[in-house]
N, C-alpha and C positions, 0 to 999 in steps of 0.2 A: 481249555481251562483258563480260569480267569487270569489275568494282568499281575495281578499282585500275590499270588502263590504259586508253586509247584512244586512236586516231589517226580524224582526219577532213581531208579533203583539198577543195579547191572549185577550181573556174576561175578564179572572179575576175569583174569588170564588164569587163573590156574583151580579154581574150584570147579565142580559138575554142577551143582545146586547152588540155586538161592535162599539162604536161610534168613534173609531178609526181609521187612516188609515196613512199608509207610503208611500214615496217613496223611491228610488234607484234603477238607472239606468244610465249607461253610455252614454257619450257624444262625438261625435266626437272620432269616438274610444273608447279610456280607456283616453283619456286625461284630460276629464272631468268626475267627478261624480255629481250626481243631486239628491238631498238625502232631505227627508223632514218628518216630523209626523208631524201627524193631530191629534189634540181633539176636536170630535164636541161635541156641545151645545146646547138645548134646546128639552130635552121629548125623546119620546122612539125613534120617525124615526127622529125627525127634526136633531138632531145631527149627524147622518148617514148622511144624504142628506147635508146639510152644507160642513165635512168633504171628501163627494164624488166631489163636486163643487169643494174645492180648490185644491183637489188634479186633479184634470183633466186642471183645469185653470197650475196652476203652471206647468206641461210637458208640456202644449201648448206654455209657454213662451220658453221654452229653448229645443223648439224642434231641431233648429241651434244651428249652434255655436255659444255661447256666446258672442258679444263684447262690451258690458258695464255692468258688472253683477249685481252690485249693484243696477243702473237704471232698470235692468230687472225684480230684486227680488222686488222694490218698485211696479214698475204695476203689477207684477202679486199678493199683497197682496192687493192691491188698484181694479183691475177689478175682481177679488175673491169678493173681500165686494161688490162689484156694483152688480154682481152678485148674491147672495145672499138676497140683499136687493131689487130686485128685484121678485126673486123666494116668498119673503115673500109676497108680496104685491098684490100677485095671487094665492097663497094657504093660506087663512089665520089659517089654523091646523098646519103651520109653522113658525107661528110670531116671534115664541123663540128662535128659532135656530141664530145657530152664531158657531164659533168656533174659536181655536185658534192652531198657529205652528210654526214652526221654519225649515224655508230653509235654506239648503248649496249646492254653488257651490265650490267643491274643483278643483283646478287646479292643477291635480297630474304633471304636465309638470314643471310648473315655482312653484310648492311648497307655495301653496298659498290657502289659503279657504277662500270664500265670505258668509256670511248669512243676514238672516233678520228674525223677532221676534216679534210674539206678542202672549202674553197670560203667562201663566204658563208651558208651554212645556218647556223642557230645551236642552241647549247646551255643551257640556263640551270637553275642549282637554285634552287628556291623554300625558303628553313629560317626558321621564324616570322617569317613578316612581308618577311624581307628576299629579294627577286631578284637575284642575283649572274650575271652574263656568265663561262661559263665556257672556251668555245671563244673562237678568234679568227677575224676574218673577214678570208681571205687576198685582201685587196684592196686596191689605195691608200686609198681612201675609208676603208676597215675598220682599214686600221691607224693614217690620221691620228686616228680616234675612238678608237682603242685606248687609242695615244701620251697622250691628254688635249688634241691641238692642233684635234681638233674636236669640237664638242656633236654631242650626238644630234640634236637638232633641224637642226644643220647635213647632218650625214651625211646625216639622209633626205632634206633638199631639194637633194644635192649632184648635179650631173650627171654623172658620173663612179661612182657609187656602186656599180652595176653592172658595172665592168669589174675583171675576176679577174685576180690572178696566177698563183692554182693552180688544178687543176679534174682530176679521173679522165678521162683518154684522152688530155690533149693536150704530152703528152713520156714519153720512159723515165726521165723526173728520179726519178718518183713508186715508182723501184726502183732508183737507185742515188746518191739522197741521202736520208741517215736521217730527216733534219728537214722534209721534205717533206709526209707525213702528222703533222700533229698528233694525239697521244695523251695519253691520264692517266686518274689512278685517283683515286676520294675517297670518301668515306664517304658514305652511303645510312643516314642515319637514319629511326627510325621516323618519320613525320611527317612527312618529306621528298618536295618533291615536284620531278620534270625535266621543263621543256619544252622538245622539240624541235622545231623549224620556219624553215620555208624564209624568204628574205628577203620574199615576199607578206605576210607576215606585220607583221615589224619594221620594214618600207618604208613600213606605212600606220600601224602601231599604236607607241605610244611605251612607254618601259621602265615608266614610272608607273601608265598603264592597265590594263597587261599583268596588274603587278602585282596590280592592284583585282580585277579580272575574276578573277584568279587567287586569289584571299583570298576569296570570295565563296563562302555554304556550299552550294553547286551539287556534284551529281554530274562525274566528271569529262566525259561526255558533255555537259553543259549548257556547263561550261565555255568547251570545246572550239569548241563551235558560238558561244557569245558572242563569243570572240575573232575568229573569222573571219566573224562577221557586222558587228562594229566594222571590221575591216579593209575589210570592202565597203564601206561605210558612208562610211569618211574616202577611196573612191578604188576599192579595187580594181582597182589597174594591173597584177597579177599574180598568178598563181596564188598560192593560201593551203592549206598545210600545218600541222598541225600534231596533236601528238604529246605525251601526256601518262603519265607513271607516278608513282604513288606506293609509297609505302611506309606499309601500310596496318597495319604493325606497332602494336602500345600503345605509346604512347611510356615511356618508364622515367623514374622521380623521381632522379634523381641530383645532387640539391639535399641538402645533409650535412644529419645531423638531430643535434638535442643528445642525448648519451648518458643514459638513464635513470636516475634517481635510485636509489643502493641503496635497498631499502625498511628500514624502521626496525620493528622489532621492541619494542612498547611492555613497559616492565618491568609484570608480571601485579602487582595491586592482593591478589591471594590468595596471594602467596607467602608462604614464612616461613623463615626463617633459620634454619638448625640449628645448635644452643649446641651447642659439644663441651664439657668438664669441661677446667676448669685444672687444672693440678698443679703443686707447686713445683718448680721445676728446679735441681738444687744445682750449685754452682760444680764446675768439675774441678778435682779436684786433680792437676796434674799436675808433677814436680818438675822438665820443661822451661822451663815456665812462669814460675821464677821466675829474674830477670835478674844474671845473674854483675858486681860492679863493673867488672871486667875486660873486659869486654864493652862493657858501656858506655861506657865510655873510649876503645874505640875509636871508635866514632861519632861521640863530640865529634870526636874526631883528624880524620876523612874531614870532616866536616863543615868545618870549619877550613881544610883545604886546599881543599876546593872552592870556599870563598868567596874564599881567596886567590888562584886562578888565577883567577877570573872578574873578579878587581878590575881583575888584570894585562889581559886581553884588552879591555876597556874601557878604560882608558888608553891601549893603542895604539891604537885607535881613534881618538883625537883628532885625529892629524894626518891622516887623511885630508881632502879637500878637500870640503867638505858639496856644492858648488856640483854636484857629479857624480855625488851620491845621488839627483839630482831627476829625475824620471820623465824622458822624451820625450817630448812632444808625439806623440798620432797622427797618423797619416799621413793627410792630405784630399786622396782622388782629387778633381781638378778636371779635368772633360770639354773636351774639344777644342770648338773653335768648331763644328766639321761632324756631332761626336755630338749639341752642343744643339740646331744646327738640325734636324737628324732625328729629336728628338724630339719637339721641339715642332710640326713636318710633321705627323705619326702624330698627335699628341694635337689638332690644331687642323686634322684634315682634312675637308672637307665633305664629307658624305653619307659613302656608305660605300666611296669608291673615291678612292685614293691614286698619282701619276702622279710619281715621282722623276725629276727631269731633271737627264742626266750633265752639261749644263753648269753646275748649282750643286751636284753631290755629285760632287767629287770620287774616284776608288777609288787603293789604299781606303782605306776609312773606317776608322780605328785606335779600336775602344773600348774605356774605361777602366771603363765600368762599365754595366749592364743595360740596353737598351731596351724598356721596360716599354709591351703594346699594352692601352689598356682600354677598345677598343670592342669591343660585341657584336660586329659584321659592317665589317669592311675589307679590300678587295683594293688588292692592294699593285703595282704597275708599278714594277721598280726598273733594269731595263733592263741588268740584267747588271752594277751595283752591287757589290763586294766589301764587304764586313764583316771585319776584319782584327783579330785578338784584342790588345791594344795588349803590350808584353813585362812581364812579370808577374799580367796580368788571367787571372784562373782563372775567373769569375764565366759568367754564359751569359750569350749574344747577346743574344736575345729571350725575353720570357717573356710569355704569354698569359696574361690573367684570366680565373681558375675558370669565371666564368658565361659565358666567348666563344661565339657558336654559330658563327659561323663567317668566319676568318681564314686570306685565300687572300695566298700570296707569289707572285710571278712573276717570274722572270728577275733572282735575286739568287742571290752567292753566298759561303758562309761560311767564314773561312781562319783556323786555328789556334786554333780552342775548345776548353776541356776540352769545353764544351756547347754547343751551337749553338743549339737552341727548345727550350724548356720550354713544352710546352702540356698540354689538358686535356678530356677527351669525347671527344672525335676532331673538335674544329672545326677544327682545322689542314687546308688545301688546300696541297700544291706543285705549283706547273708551272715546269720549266726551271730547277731550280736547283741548285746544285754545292755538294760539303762535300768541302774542301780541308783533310788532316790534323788533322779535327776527332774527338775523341776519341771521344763521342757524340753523333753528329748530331741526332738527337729523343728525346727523352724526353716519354711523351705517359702522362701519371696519372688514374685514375679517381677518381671520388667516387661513392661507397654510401649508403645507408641504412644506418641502423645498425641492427645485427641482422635484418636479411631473407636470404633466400635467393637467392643472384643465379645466374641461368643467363644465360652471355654467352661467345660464340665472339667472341677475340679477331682481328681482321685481320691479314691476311699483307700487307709491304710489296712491292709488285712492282719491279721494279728494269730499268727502260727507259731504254736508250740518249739515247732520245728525250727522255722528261722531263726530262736535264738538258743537253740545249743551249741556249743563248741567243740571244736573240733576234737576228735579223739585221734592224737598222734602216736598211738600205738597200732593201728590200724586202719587208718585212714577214712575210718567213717565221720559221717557227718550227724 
């Protein structure tokens, strides 16, 4: 299998079956990857047979090339449940079955990955050093850890952890409510890497280790096998999936460089100066030249009067009132109580994941003047938070520092900017978030080398329904 993907699937210590199953497989070439786990559901076969349906469903969609992949990823999770919900209603020793997964289509070409989500299967990007949770897991448990009101370390010893709200087969919700499947799109850089895997996985193994194993200069098959032999290791209460691609792109310097010195041209020690011949140059004689008294006379005259009118306009002058010549004082925006907390939130957040809770941020939140982010890597929980342009404020929302690699927003939304994010690379992530009469929602600028040659296909923004609903915290759907 090739260099830059792999899936490897196990049992586990304490189950007989695999109700598991993956894919990856290239597309159109290596241009695309097609990468998916499955966890089926219900009894010893039904969760086999579930998880066999969507996995043959999902390659049937993207057996071409891709060209709307989002819209692809939604029917192939929507005719999967049709599927299935039909299988049940003619074996009834199947009723239970159901399953849940998370597809990616990466666009190794343009630097791009597409998914879609449902269940407790998870998603993660690995971008230098940092592992970011990019799916959510549609489950009580899943979304108290989501919310920030449980640790990780809670979630996994939580008895409850396992019971879904969402899953393919078990309602017609999964086609006739939009926010039912989880989707989104984000940048695939070079160097980037997605694992995908079942809960077997993050039920035994925590985000830290993950990480380790995952930083480790192993092939991705070495990897692969590390992590689910850790998982066996701490337990193995469930089947272990998991699924890896990179982007095995160079990565590009995009670090500014200082612009070259002109070069200086030393004056030659051999030169020599060419004398031309003087000549003496006689006056003109010309008879305009010389000045009529009459002439003259007049100039004193103009002269005279102009000092007299300028005496006069200084004189009235005086009575003006000096006290109203004096400058104004500039104007000192001063931030509202709920902009300083918010920023000082963002700047003083631990680790790289930030959890805004509606009962201390008010919406909305009126700013007078920029929220400036200056970490590398922060995911933001803002839970459907408004940002509200304060009246007069032209300035942007947010503005990311040059060197961020990657800052993910979630479930906020921005009302009356000229600007909404000024970001930069492409480390900006959104999921779920709204631009309400904002002039320019993103502004997202590159940094070159100075004088190279750049070959770079710029991304197309995909525009889903889906990415901008917000979060329903009665239930943790998306």
């Amino acid at each position: 299998m090739a260099k830059h993907f792999f899936g490897l699937t196990d049992t586990g210590k304490t189950r007989d079956n695999n109700e598991d199953s993956f894919i990856v497989q290239p597309i159109n070439g290596e241009q695309y990857i097609l990468a998916a786990v499955i966890d089926g559901v219900g009894g010893y076969h039904g969760g086999e047979v579930a998880a066999a349906i969507a996995k043959e469903e999902m390659m049937r969609q993207f057996i071409a090339r891709p060209k709307d992949p989002i819209s692809q990823i939604i029917d192939a999770f929507r005719e999967t449940n049709r599927l299935i919900v039909a299988k049940k209603e003619t074996e009834k020793e199947l009723s239970e079955m159901a399953c849940v997964a998370t597809l990616v289509l990466a666009d190794i070409e343009n630097n791009q990955f597409y998914y879609g989500h449902v269940g407790d299967t998870r998603l993660y990007l690995l971008r230098d050093g940092s592992l970011v949770k990019i799916s959510k897991d549609h489950s009580f448990v899943g979304f108290l850890e989501d919310s920030g009101r449980l640790d990780e370390v809670a979630a996994m010893q939580h008895p409850k952890r396992n019971e879904l709200n969402k899953a393919i087969g078990f309602s017609d919700q999964i086609t006739n409510v939009e926010s039912y499947i989880e989707t989104g799109q984000s940048p695939f850089l070079p160097g980037d890497t997605l694992l995908l895997c079942s809960d077997g996985l993050t039920d035994m193994v925590n985000k830290q280790d993950i990480t380790s194993l995952l930083m480790q200069g192993d092939r991705l098959a070495k990897k692969a096998d590390n992590l689910i032999a850790l998982a066996n290791e701490n337990g193995g209460r469930d089947n272990i999936t998991v699924v890896l691609l990179q982007n095995n792109k160079a990565k590009q310097n995009v670090e500014p460089t200082r612009p070259g010195l002109a070069q200086q041209v030393p004056l030659s020690t051999t030169a020599t100066m060419r004398e031309e011949p003087v000549t003496d140059v006689q006056p003109e004689t010309n008879s305009r030249s010389k000045k009529h008294p009459g002439f003259i006379a007049l100039i004193i005259l103009c002269i005279v009067l102009l000092g007299t009118t300028l005496l006069l306009f200084l004189k009235s002058q005086q009575t003006v009132d000096h006290g109203s010549m004096r400058a104004a004082p500039a104007k000192i925006l001063v931030r509202n109580n709920q902009e300083k907390l918010l920023q000082d939130a963002i700047d003083h957040a631990p680790g790289d994941t930030l959890v805004l809770s509606d009962s201390i941020f008010k919406s909305p939140i009126l700013l007078s003047d920029t929220l400036r982010i200056r970490k590398d890597t922060l995911h933001i929980f803002a839970h459907g938070i408004v940002l509200q342009a304060d009246s007069g404020y032209k300035g942007a929302a947010i503005i990311l520092k040059s060197q961020s690699k990657l800052i993910s927003l979630d479930s906020m939304q921005f009302k009356g900017f000229n600007l909404a994010i000024a970001a930069s690379n492409q480390a900006l992530f959104l999921k779920n978030v709204r631009f309400i009469n904002c002039v320019l929602p993103v502004n997202n600028s590159y940094v070159f080398p100075n004088q190279q040659l750049i070959n770079m296909l710029f991304p197309s923004v995909n525009q889903s329904k889906n990415i901008t609903k917000a979060t329903d915290s009665k239930n943790g759907a998306n």
